[in-house]
N, C-alpha and C positions, 0 to 999 in steps of 0.2 A: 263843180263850180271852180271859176279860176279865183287868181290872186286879187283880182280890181274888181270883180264881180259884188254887185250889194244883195242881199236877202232885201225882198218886200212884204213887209207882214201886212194883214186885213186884220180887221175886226172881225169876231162872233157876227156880227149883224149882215157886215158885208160879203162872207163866207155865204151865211144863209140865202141872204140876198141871190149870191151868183148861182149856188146849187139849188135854188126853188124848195127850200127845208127849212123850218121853223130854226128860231134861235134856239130854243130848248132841246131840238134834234145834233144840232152842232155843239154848243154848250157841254152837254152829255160824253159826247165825243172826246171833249178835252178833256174833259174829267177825268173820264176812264185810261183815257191815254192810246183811246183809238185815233185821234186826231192830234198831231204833233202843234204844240205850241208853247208859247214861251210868257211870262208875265211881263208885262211893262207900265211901271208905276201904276200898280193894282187892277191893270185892263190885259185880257187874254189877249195876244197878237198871235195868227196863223200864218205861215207863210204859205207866200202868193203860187209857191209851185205846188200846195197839197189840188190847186184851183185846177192851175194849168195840167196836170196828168191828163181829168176830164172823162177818162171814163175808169171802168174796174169799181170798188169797193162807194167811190165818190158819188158814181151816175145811178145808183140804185140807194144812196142814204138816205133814211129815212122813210123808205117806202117797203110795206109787205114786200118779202118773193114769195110768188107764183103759188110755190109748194108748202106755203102756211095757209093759203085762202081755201 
């Protein structure tokens, strides 16, 4: 990231929203500190680059793998 560059944080909801995963699935996430985020004024914000990656750990959250079914 440069020097003038901004971070965009999402909401819990809108996280879920873009990854097609329950609040509770993402929620959990920050909790544990699987999902990077930060508090502001008592609401979880994510930034908008955990979104953009798009695939790896992000495109499979919340869903069985394969080799648990």
């Amino acid at each position: 990231m440069k020097g003038g560059d901004k971070v965009r944080y999402l909401s819990i909801k809108k996280v879920a929203e873009e990854l097609g995963v329950s609040y509770r699935t993402i929620y959990t996430g920050v909790r544990t500190g699987t999902i990077p985020a930060i508090r502001v004024m008592g609401q979880w914000r994510i930034p908008e680059s955990f979104i953009d990656k798009g695939t790896g750990d992000n495109a499979s959250m919340g869903k069985k793998k394969e080799a648990e079914e």
